[in-house]
C-alpha positions as CSV (number, residue, x, y, z in Angstrom):
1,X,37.0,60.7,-42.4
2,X,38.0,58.5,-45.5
3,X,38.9,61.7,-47.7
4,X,41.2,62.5,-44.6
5,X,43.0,59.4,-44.2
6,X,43.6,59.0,-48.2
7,X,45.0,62.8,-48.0
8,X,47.4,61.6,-45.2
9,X,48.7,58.5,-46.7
10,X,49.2,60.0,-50.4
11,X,51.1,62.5,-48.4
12,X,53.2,60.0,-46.7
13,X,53.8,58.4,-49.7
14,X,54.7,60.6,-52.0
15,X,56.8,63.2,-48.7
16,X,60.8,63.9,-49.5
17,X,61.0,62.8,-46.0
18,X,60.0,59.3,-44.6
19,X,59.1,60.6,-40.8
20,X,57.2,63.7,-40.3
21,X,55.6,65.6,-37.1
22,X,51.7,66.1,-37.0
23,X,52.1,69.4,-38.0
24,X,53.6,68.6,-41.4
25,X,50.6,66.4,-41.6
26,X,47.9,68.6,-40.3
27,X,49.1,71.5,-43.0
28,X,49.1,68.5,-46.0
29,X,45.6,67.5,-45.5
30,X,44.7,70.8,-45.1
31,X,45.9,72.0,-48.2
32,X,43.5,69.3,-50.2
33,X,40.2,70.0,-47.2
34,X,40.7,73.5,-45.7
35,X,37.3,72.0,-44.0
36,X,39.5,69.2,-41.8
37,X,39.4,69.8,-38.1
38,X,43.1,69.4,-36.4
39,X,41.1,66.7,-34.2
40,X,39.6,64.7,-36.9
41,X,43.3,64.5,-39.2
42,X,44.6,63.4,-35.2
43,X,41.9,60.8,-35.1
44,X,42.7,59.7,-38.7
45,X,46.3,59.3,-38.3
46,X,45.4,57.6,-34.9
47,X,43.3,55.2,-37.1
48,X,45.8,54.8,-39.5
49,X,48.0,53.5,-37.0
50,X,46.0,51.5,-35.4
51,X,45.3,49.1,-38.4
52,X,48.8,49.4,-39.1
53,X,49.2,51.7,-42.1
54,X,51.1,54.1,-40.3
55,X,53.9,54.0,-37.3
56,X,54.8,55.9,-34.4
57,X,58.2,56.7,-34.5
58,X,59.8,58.2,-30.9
59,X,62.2,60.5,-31.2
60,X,62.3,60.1,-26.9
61,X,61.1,63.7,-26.7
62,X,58.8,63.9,-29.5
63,X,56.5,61.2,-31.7
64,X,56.8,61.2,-35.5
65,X,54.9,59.6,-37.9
66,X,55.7,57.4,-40.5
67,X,54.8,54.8,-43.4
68,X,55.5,51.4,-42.8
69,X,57.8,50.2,-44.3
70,X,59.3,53.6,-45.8
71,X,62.8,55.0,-44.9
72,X,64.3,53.6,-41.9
73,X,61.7,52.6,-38.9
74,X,61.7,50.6,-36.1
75,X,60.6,46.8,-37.8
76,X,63.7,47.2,-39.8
């Protein structure tokens, strides 16, 4: 689960873009573990989240992901 959540935060960091859908995230960490399960990188991201590493970022239809404190988010 570590090796997944360091995939998904060097990929936040170092993403052209500051938001980014699940998909862009699932296919990132799956280009460094072909092994990661869709539901473990979800539980990851939700980790990552939760201890405040990563944001949610509504759209109103869909939820995006972002780094905090990255590009423009909703604490700025």
């Amino acid at each position: 689960m570590e090796d997944i959540k360091k995939a998904i935060l060097d990929f936040a960091a170092t993403s052209k873009k500051s938001k980014f859908y699940f998909k862009d995230l699932e296919k990132a960490v799956q280009e460094k573990i072909p092994t990661a399960k869709s539901r473990d990188i979800k539980k990851a991201a939700t980790d990552l989240v939760n201890s405040g590493d990563l944001i949610y970022f509504s759209t109103g239809s869909t939820t995006m992901y972002g780094l905090k404190g990255r590009g423009q988010t909703e604490d700025h």
